[in-house]
C-alpha positions in Angstrom: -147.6 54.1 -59.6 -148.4 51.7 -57.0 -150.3 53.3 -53.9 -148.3 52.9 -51.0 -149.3 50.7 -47.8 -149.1 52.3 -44.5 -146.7 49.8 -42.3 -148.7 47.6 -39.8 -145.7 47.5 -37.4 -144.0 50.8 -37.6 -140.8 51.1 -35.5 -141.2 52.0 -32.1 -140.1 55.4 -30.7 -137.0 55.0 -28.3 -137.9 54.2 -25.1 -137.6 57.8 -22.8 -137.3 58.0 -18.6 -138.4 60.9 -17.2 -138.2 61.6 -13.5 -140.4 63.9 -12.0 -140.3 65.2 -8.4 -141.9 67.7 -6.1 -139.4 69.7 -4.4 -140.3 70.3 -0.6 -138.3 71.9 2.6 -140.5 70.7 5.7 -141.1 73.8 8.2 -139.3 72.2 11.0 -135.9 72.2 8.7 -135.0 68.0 9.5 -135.2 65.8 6.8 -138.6 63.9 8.2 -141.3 62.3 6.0 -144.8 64.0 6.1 -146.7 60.9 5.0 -150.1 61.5 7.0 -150.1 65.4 5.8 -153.8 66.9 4.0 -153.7 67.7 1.1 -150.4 65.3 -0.1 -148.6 67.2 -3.4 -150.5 66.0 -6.4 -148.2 68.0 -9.1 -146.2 65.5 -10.3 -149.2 63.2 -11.6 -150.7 65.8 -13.2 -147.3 66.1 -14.9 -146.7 63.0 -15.7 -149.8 62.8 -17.5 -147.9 64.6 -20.1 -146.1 61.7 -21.4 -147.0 58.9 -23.5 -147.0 55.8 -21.8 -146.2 53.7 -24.8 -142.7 56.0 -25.4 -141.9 57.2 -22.0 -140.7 55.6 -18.1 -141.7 58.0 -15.9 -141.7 58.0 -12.0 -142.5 60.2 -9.5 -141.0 61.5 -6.0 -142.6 63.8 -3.7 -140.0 65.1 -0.9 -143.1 65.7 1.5 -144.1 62.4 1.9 -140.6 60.5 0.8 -138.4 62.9 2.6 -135.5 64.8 0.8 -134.2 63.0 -2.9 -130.7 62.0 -1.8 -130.7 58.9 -3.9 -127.8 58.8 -6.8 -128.7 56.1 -8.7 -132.3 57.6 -9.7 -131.2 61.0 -9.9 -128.4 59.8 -12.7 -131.6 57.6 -14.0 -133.7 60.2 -16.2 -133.1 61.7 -19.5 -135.5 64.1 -18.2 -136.2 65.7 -14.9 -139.2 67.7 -14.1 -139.2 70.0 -11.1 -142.1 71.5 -9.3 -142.9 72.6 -5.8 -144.1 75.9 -3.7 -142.4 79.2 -3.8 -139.8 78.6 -1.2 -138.7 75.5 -2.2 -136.6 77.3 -5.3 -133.6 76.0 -4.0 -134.6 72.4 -4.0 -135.1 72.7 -7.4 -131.8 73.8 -7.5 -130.3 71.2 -5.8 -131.5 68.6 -7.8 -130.7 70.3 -10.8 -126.8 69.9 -9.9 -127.3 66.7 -8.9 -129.2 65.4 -11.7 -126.5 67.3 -13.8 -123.3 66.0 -12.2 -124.8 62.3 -13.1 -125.6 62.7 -16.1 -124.5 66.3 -18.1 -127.2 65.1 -20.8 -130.7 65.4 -18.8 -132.7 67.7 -20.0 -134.0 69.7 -16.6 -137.5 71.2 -16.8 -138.9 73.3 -13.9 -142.4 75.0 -13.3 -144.6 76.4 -10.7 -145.0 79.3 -9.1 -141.3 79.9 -8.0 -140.2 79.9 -11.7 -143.0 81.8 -12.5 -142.2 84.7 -9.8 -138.4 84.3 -10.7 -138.4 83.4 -14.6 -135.1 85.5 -15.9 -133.3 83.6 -13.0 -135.0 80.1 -13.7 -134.3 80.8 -17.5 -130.8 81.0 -16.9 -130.4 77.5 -14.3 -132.8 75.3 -15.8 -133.5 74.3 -19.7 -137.1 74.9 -20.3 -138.6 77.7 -17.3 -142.1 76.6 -17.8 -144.0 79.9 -17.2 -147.4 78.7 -18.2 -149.9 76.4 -17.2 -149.3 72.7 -16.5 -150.3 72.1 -20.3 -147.0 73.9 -21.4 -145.4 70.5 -20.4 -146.7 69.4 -23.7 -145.1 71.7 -25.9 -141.7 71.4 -23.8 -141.8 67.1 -24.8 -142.6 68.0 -28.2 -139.8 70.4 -28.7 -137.1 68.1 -26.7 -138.5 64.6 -27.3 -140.7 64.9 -30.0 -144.1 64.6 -30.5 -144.4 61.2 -30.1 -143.5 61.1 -26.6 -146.5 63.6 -25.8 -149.6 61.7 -24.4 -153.1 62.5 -26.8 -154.8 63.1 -24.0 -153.5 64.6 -20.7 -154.5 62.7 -17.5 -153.5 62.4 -14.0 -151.0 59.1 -13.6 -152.6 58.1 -10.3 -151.1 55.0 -10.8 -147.5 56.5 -10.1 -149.0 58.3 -7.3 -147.3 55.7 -4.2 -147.9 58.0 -1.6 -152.0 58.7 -1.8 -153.2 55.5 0.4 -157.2 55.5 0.2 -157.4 59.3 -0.5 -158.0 60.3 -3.9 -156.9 64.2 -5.2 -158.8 65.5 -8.1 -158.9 69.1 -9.2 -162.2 70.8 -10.7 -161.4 74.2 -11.6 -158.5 76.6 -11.5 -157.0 79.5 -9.7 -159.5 81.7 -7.9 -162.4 84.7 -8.5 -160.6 86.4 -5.4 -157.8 88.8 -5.2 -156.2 88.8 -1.3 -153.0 90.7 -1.3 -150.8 88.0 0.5 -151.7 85.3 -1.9 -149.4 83.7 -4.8 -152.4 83.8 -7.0 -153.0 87.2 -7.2 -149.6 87.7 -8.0 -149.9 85.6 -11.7 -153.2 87.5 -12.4 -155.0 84.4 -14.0 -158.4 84.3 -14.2 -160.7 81.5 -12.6 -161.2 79.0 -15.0 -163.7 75.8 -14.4 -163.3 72.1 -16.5 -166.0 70.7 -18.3 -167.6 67.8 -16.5 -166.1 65.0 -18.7 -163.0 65.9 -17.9 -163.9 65.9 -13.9 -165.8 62.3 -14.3 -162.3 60.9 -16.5 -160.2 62.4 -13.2 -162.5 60.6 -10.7 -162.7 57.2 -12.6 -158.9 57.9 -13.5 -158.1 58.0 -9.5 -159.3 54.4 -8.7 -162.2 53.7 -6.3 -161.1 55.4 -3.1 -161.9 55.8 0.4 -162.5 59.3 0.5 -162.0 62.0 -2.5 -160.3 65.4 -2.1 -161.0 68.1 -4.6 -158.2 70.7 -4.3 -159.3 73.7 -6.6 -157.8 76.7 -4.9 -161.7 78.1 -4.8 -164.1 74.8 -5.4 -167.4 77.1 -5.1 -166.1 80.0 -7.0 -167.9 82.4 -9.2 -169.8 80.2 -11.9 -172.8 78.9 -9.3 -174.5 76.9 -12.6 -171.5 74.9 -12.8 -171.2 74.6 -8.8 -174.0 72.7 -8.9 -173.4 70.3 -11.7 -169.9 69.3 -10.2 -171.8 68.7 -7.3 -174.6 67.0 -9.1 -171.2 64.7 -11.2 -169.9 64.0 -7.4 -172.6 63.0 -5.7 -173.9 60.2 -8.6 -170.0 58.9 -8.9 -170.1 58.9 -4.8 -173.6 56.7 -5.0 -172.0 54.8 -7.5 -169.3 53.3 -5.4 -166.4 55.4 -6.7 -165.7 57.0 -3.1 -167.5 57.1 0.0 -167.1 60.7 1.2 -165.1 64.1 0.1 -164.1 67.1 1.2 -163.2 70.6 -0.7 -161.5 74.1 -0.5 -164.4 77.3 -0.3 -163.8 80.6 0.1 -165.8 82.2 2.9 -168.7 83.4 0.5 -170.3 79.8 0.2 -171.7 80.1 3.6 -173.8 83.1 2.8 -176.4 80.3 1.7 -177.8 78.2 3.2 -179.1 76.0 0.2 -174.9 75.6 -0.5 -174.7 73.8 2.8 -177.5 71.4 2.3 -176.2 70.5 -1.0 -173.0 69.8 -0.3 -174.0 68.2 2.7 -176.4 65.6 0.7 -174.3 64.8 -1.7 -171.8 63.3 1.0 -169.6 66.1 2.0 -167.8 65.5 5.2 -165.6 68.3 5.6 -165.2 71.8 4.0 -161.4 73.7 4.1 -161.8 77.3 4.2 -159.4 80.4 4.5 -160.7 82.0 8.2 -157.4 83.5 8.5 -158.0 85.5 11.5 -161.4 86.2 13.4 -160.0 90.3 13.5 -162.2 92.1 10.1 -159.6 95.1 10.5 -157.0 92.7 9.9 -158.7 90.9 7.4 -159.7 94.4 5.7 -155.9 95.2 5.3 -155.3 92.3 3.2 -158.2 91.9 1.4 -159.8 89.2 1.9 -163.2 91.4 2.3 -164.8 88.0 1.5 -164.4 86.8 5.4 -166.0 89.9 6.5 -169.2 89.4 5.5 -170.5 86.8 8.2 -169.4 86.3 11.7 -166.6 84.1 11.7 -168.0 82.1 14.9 -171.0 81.5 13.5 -169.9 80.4 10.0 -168.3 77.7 12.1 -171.1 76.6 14.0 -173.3 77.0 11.3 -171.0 74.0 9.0 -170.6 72.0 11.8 -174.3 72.0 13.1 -175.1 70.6 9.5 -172.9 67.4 9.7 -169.9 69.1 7.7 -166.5 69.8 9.4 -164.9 73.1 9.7 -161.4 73.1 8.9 -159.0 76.0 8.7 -156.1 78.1 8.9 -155.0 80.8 11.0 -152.6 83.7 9.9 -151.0 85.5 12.5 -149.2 88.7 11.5 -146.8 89.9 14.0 -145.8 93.1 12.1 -149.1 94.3 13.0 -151.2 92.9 15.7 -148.9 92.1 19.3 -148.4 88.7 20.7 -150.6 89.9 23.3 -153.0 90.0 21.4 -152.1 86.7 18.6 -152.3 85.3 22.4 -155.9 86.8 23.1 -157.1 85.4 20.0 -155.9 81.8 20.3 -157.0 81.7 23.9 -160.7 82.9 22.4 -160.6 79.8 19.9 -159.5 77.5 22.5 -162.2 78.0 24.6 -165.0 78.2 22.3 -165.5 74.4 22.0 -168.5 75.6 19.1 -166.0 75.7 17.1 -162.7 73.9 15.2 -159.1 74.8 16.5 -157.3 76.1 12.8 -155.7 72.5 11.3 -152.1 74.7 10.7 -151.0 78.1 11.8 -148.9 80.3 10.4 -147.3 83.8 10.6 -148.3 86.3 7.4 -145.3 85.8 4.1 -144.9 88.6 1.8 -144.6 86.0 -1.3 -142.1 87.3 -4.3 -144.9 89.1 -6.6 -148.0 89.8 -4.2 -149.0 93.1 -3.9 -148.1 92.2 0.0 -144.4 92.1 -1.0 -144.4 95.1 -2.7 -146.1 96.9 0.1 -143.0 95.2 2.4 -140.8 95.9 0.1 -141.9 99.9 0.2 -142.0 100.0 3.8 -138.5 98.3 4.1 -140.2 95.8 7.0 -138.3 92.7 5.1 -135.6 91.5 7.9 -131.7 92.1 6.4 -130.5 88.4 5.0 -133.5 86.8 4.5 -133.8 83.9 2.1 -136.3 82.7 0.3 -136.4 79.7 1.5 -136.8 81.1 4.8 -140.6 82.1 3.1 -142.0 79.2 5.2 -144.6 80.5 7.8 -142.7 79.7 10.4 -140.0 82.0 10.4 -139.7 85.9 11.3 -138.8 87.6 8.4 -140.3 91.1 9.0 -139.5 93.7 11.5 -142.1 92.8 14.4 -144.6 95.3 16.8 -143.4 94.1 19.7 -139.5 92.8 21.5 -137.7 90.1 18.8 -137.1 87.7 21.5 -140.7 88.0 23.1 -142.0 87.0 19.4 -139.1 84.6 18.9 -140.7 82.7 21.9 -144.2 82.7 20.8 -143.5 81.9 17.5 -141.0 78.7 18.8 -144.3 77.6 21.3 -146.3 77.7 18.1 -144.8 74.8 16.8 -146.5 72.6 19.0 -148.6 74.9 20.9 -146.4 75.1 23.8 -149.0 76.8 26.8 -152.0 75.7 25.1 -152.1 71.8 25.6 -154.1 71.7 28.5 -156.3 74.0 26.6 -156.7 72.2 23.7 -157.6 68.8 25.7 -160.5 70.7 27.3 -161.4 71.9 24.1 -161.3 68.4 22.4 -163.4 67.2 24.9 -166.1 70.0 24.8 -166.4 70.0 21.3 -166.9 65.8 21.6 -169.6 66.5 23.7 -171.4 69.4 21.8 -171.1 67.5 18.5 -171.0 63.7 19.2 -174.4 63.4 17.5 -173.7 65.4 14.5 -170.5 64.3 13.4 -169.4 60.5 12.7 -166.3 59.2 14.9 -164.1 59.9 11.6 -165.3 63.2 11.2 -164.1 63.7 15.0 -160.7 62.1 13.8 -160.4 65.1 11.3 -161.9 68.0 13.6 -159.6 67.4 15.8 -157.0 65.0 15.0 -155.0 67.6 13.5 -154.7 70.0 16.9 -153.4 67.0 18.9 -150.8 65.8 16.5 -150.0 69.3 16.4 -149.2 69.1 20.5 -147.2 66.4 20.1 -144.9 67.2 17.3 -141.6 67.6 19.3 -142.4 63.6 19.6 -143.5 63.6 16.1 -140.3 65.2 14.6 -137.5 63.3 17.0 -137.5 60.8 14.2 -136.8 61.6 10.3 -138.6 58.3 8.8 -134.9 57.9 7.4 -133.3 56.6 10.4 -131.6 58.6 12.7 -130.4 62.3 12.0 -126.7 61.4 12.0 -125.6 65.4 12.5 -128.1 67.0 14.4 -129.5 70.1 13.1 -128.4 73.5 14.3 -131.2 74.8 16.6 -133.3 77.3 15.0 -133.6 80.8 15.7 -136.7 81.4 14.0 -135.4 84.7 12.8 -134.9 85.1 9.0 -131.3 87.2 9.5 -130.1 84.5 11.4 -132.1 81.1 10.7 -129.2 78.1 10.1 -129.9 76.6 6.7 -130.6 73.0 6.4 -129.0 70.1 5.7 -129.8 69.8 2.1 -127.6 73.0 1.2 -124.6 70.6 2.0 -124.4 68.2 -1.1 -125.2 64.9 0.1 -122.3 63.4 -2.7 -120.1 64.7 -4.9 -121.3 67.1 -7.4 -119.2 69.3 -10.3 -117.3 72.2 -9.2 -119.5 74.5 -11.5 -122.7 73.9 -9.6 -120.9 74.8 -5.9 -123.3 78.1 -6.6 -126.6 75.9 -7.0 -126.1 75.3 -3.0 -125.6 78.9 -2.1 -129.5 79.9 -0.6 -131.7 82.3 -3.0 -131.6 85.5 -0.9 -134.4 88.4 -0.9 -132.6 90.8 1.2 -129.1 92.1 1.8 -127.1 92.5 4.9 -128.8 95.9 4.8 -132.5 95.0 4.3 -132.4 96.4 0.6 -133.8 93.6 -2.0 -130.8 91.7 -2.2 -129.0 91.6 -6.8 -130.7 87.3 -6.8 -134.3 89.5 -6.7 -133.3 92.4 -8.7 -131.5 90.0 -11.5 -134.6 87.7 -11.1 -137.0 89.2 -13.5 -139.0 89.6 -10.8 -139.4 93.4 -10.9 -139.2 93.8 -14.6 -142.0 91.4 -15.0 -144.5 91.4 -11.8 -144.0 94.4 -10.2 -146.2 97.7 -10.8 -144.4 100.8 -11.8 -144.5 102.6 -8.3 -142.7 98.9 -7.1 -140.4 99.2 -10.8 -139.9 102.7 -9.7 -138.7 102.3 -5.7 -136.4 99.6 -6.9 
């Protein structure tokens, strides 16, 4: 028998669009662009390096910097439709979902992240593949829907579908983090820290285009593998010489400043700025939630001790008003106001029991969790725990929070004290990032008057800032007609009921069954 010839032009695989979109509520709860927001939502190139570029059309949208998806004609465009986003945004996905759906009943609707991961009986149920894994489980989803062909050989960031980067370049190192603080989402999926070898790292870098500046947004970029700390660093700093980017910053955990020799290096290799998780300069506080990793060095002179060296400071602040009084939140923000040695925190926001932490459960045990609170109300902005002090005294400081009502004057003399103390240390863009951030932050009501999409034709309800009572936005009213059978996909995820108990959308959720520990599994 004649051996057969393997065909030189073998048929090409159907063409395949996939749409893939980040899924964002902004804290303010108007439909406004975030476009000059650090660090911009990188998820759905990492997704979309997924799918084969010779068999698949894929584009992205990220809500935070494009503002909500309200656009019919692309969301009836995909055969697929990839959701990811943060917790609270669950009901995004939702949205989209029945959207997506109404235009086109055969889209195949994927959804992943750490909302489908705390919720995966109910995300089983609404969406056709709950991806519970990593972002490699993508892989095995196209397989088993498209087939294999339309599965890239080798998964890679698309930063060419990334429209919404500018001259900043995102690239991840490792994964997850060798930390367990009680409030945070990663502690709740229990995954260990992983690193990537440094081929991978370098095909990221080259991958992202030569850039301004380069991000690296591992959730812990020092982390516990100190060998490997210093390669990346050694990889960064001969890509940076090598015209790739001119600068970078990075997320540490508290820890790396122990050493001095951490500092230098980074410092060397061209490191202009370092994010870090302060939280709060109280160690009880801290202690409770433990994060016993910011306890080790004073916070004030961790700050000093960065900026001093050429490297910027940058940081949050988590201000819990179940425990601590506004009296003394206002102490504390009054102490970091006037100590120009240091940065003012780049965001603020008030301590969220997220679905799975052992912080929820401990909530959820103590029955703090306001009655009616939604998930999406999960934002840092909004009251959803019984407070120390008077509601409407913490309603108030929570509402001047938003732009730092009482603290502008402040803030000016602080900007200006800090120039001074620092003008010889820090270039003029470093200055731009120390302290850009804090003034944008005063002026937000100017900031937020405008939605990037023209005018806001119905004017948002104003907010309470209480979860029990918080109007919902816009985007629960379908922006066009969608099928009758999806009128439930606008109703809001809720977490409690009208009398504080965990509401039948968390108890149905697989939430309990799957996250919580017995005593939780128990109390329920």
């Amino acid at each position: 028998m004649q051996e057969m010839q393997p065909l030189r032009n073998p048929v090409a695989l159907p063409r395949k669009r996939v749409l893939i979109v980040n899924c964002y509520f902004d804290d303010s709860r108007q439909p406004i662009r975030r476009t000059n927001k650090i660090p911009q939502a990188v998820g759905p190139i990492y997704l979309a390096g997924a799918f084969a570029r010779e068999s698949c059309d894929v584009r992205c949208y990220t809500e935070l910097a494009s503002g909500p998806l309200e656009d019919e004609r692309l969301l009836a465009w995909p055969d697929m439709l990839v959701l990811t986003g943060l917790t609270n945004g669950f009901d995004r996905m939702l949205h989209l979902t029945a959207y997506s759906r109404s235009k086109n009943p055969r889209v195949i609707v994927v959804a992943g992240g750490p909302a489908v991961r705390a919720l995966p009986l109910l995300s089983k149920k609404v969406f056709d593949y709950a991806c519970l894994g990593d972002v490699e489980e993508l892989g095995e989803v196209i397989a088993e829907a498209f087939g294999p062909g339309y599965v890239a050989k080798q998964m890679l960031p698309r930063y060419d579908l990334a429209y919404w980067l500018g001259r900043i370049g995102y690239v991840e190192t490792t994964r997850y983090c060798n930390f367990r603080c009680s409030f945070c989402a990663l502690t709740a999926e229990g995954r260990p820290y992983q690193t990537y070898g440094l081929d991978y790292i370098r095909q990221q870098i080259v991958a992202s285009g030569k850039r301004s500046r380069m991000f690296f947004l591992d959730n812990n970029f020092y982390g516990s593998d100190r060998n490997h700390f210093r390669a990346r660093v050694g990889l960064i700093d001969e890509m940076r010489r090598a015209g790739q980017f001119q600068h970078w910053g990075a997320l540490v955990t508290n820890d790396f400043y122990r050493s001095e020799e951490n500092l230098r290096l980074v410092r060397d290799a061209g490191c202009e700025l370092l994010f870090s998780g302060l939280e709060s300069f109280d160690n009880d506080w801290l202690r409770s939630f433990n994060k016993l990793q910011n306890t080790s060095s004073p916070q004030v002179e961790m700050v000093t001790k960065s900026l001093n060296a050429g490297v910027v400071f940058a940081y949050g602040l988590m201000l819990d008003v179940t425990t601590r009084c506004v009296a003394d939140l206002r102490r504390e923000l009054e102490f970091i106001t006037s100590t120009p040695e240091i940065t003012i925190p780049s965001f603020i926001t008030l301590s969220i029991p997220l679905l799975g932490t052992p912080y929820f459960y401990e909530c959820v045990e103590k029955g703090t969790i306001l009655p009616d609170t939604k998930l999406r109300d999960m934002d840092g902005t909004t009251v959803i725990q019984r407070p120390l002090d008077d509601i409407g005294e913490v309603v108030k400081f929570v509402d001047d929070l938003q732009s730092l009502r009482g603290f502008h004057g402040r803030v000016v003399k602080h900007a200006a004290g800090f120039a001074r103390l620092y003008r010889s240390k820090l270039t003029k863009m470093q200055m731009v990032l120390a302290l850009g951030s804090d003034l944008l932050t005063c002026s937000q009501p100017l900031s937020t008057s405008f939605t990037g999409l023209g005018w806001i034709k119905d004017r948002p309800k104003p907010r309470t800032f209480i979860s029990s009572t918080e109007p919902l936005d816009h985007m629960y009213t379908p922006a066009f007609r969608v099928e009758s059978r999806f009128a439930s996909y606008f109703k809001p995820t809720m977490v409690t009921d009208k009398n504080g108990e965990l509401h039948q959308d968390i108890i149905r959720s697989g939430l309990l069954e799957i996250h919580s520990p017995r005593k939780a599994v128990a109390g329920a």
